[in-house]
N, C-alpha and C positions, 0 to 999 in steps of 0.2 A: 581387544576392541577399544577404539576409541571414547574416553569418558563424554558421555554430553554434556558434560559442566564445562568442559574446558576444549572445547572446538575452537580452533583457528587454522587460517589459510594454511598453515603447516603443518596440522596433522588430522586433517576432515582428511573423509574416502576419498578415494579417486575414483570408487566408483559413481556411476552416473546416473539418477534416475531419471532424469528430464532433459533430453539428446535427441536428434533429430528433427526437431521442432520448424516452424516452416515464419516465426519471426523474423519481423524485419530487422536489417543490422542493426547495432546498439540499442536493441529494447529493454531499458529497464527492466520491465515485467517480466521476460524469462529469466531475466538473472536474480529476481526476488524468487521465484517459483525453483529455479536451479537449488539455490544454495538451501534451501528451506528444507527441498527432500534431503539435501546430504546428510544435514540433521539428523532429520524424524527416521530416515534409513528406510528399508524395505518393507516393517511390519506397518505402513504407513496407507490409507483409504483419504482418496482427497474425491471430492468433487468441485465442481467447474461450472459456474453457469453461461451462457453468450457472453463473450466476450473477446479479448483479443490470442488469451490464453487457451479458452479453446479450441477457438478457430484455427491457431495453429499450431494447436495438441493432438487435433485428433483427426488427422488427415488420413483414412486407408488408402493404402497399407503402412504407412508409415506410422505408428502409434507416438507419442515422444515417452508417455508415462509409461515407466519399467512396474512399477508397482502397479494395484487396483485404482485405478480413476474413471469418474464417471461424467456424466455432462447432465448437470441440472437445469432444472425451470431458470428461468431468469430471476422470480423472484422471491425464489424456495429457496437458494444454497441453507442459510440457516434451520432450516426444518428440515432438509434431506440427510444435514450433517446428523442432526439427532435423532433421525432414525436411522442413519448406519452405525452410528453409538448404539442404540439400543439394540441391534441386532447382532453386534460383534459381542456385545456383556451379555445377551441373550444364551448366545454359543459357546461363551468361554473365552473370546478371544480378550483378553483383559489388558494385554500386554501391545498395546497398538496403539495407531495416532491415527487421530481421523480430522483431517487440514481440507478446508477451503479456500481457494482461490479466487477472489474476485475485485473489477473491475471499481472505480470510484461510484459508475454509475452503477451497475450492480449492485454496491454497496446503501452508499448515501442518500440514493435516489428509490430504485427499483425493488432493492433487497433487504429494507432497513426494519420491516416490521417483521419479516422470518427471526432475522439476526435479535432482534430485541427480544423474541417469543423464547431465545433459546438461550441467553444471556438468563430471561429470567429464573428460567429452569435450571438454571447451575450446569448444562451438561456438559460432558467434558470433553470439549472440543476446542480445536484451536481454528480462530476465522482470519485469515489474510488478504487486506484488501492491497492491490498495486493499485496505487492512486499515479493516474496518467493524468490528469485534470480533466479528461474530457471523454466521451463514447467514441474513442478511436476504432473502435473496430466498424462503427458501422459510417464513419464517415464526416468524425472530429466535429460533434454535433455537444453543446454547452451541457455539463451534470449540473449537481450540486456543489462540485469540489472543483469545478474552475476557475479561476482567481480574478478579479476586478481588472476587464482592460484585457483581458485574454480574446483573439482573433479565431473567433470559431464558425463553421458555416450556420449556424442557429445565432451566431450575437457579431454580424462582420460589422469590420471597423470602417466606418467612414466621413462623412458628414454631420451624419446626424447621430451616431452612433461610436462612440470606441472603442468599441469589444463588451465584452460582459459586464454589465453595472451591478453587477452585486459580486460580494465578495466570498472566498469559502464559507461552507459551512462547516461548522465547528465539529465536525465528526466525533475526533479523540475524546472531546469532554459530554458528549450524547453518551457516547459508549460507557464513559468512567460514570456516567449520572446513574446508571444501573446499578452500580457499585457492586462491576465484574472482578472475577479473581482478580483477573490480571490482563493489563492491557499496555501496550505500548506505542510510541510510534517510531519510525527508524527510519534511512535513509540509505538507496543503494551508493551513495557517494560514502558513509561511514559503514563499509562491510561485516569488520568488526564487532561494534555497536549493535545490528541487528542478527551475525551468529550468538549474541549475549542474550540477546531477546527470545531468539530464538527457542535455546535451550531451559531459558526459563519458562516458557510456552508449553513445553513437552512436558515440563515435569510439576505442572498445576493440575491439582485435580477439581478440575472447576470449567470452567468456557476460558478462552482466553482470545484475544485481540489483537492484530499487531496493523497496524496504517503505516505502509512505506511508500516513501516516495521515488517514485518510479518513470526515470524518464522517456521521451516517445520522440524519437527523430522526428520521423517520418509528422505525427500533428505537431510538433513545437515548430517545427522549418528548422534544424537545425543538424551538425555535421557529426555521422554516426559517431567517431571516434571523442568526441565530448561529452557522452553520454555521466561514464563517472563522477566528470570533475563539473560537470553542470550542476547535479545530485548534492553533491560538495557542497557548492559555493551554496546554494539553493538556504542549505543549514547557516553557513556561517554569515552571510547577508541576514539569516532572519526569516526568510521568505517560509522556513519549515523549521521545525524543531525537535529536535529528539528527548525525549520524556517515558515516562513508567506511571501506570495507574496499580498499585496493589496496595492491601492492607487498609482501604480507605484513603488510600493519602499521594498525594502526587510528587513527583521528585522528574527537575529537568535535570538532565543528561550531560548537556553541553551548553555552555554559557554564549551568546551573541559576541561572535569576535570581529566582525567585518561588516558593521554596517554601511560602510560608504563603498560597500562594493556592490550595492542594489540596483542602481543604473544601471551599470556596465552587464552586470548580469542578466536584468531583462531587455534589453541590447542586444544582447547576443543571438536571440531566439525568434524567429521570424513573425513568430506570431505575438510579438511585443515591438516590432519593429515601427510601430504607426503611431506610438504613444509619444502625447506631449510632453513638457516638463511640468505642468498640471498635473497629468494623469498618475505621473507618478510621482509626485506631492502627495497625493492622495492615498498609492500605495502604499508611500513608505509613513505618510497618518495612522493608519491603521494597521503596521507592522507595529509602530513605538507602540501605539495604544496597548495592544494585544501582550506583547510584551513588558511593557508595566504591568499591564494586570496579572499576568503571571505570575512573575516576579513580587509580585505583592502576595498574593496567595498559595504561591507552592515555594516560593523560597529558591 
């Protein structure tokens, strides 16, 4: 049996638990969701709430989840997960993973005082949010974690308007303000990086957190096959960053190597196609800023 300390592309299962699925080409989200079961393996209980992952998880007769999954309230996942904890330690079952899956808005928006209810409680669950930046499933409608100048049908760009005037919300350091086990954030462009999280995830006995960034063709406007190296660039521009909250203490991941590749990068994506050289003046303001202060404070 493969050790979960030391998971990589070359020696995870081939077994499958998340297959069939009714995702659109290159969605990040099923490839967060894919590789997450390879993990946690079979003895694994995930719940789901609305979103793009359930929607097309749980299509009869086609199931995608090989193990027990379930489809939660919208803005329960966090309290559903601790009570399937408390029922599987109830029974004995001790030796299992109990993973949720959800959505930015799910998360940041809809799901955030469950999630906090359950962080406080210590229970030992692991929460997965695919951050798409926006409510793609119901129709690429603005969350909390949509980015300044993003083109969504709730903030469209125009005249009077250039997409979203505010900027993400700070999810990762809400989360680490709990001062949870262990939290992380990762990227499906750094696969890697987030099998390491991963399995540090599985073997906290506490709540634990992981924010990956996760991208979405079909709402960014952009071409399935770039999905990876979008994720990629996404980190090494700055625009996201890979980091660890445990012990109290923060530690980044990966150092800013490509900032001058932030234009081109949101260039590329249709729903950043309408922005001026202002607008992203502005972005890449509040990238440096965000980034010093990091830098300042986690080292």
């Amino acid at each position: 049996m493969v050790d979960i300390k030391k998971i990589t592309a070359k020696n995870m299962t081939d077994k499958e638990f998340f297959f069939g699925h009714k995702a659109c080409a290159g969605c990040g989200g099923s490839l967060a969701v894919r590789l997450a079961m390879k993990v946690f393996g079979e003895k694994t209980f995930a719940a789901l709430p609305a979103g793009c992952m359930s929607a097309v998880g749980f299509i009869f007769p086609q199931m995608a989840f090989l193990n027990n999954a379930i489809i939660s309230t919208f803005p329960g996942t966090g309290s559903m997960l601790s009570g399937m904890r408390a029922g599987l330690d109830a029974l004995g079952f001790h030796d299992t993973h109990v993973v949720g899956f959800a959505g930015d808005g799910g998360t940041a928006d809809i799901g955030l005082q469950a999630l906090s209810g359950a962080i406080d409680r210590g229970d030992r669950i692991i929460y997965i949010c695919y951050d798409n930046e926006a409510y793609m499933n119901t129709g690429v409608q603005k969350s909390g974690l949509t980015p300044y100048g993003t083109k969504t049908t709730t903030s469209p760009a125009g005249k009077n308007l250039s997409g979203a005037v505010t900027h993400k919300k700070n999810l990762f350091e809400i989360i680490a303000a709990h001062d949870i086990a262990y939290a992380a954030t990762a990227s499906v462009g750094y696969p890697q990086d987030y099998l390491n999280k991963l399995s540090k995830a599985a073997r906290v006995n506490g709540t634990s957190y992981i924010h990956i960034y996760a991208t979405c063709p079909t709402g960014w406007g952009t071409p399935t096959e770039t999905s990876v190296s979008l994720a990629k660039e996404a980190v090494d521009c700055g625009l996201w960053y890979l980091a660890e909250y445990e012990n109290s203490t923060f530690k980044i991941n990966r150092k800013l190597t490509k900032p001058e590749l932030l234009k081109e990068h949101l260039l590329k994506q249709g729903r950043f196609k309408h922005l001026t050289d202002e607008d992203i003046k502005v972005i890449e303001s509040e990238r440096d800023r965000k980034w010093e202060r990091m830098l300042e404070k986690w080292g």
